[in-house]
C-alpha atoms as one frame of an Amber mdcrd trajectory, in Angstrom:
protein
   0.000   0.000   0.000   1.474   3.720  -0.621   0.267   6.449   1.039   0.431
   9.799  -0.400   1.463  11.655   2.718   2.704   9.598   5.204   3.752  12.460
   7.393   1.068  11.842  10.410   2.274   7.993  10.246   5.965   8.865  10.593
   5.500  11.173  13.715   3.163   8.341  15.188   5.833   5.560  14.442   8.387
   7.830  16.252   6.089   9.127  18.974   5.585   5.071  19.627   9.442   4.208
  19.735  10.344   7.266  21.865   7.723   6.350  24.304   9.095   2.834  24.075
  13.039   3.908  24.537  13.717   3.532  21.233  15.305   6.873  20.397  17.199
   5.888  17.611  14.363   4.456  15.885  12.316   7.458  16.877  14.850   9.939
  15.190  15.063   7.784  11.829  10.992   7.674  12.210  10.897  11.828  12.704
  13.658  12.355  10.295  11.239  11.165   7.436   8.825  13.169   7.854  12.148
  16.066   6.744  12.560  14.032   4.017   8.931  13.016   3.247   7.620  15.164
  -0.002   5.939  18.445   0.783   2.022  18.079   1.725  -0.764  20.110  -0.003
  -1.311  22.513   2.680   2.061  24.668   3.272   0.739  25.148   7.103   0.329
  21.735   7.572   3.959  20.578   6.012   4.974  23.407   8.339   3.786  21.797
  11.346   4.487  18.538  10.470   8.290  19.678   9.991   8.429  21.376  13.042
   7.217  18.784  15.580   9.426  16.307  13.842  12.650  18.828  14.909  11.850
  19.278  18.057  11.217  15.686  18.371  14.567  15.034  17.930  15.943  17.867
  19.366  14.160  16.795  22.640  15.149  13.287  22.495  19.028  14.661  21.322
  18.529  16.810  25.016  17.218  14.237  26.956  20.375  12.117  26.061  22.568
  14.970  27.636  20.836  15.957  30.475  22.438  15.008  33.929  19.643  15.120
  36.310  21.850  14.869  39.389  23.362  18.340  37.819  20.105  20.242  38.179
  19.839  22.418  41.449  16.923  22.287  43.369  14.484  25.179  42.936  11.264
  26.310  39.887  11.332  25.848  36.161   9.501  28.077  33.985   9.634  27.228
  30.831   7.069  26.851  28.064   6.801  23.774  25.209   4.810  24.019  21.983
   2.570  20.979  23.292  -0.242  20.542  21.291  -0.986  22.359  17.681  -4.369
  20.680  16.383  -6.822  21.866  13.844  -9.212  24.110  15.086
């Protein structure tokens, strides 16, 4: 079966491994959607892009981070979350 835009597949598949420890297979699943050809909807292929970076770039900074490192103490800090159709 081919599917025209598999965009929403490949962040699923990578969601599913990252949840599962499986960060490797998680960045090879988000890195095709960067790869993947461009959807009809420019906002859309926007979107998909950018939850597949930051994806990765949170998994990439979870990989570094030393949590014995991190003083006691309030984090602000924001995260993009959820972007859905409205």
């Amino acid at each position: 079966m081919r599917i025209a835009q598999p965009h929403e597949l490949h962040l699923i598949a990578g969601d599913i491994c990252r949840l599962d420890g499986k960060f490797k297979d998680a960045i090879t699943w988000y890195e095709n959607v960067l790869i993947a050809p461009k959807v009809w909807n420019e906002d859309h292929d926007r979107r998909y892009h950018a939850r597949a970076k930051d994806s990765i770039d949170m998994i990439k900074r979870s990989e570094l981070l030393d949590i014995s490192k991190l003083a006691d103490g309030v984090c602000n800090g924001s995260d993009m979350g959820y972007e859905g159709a409205y």
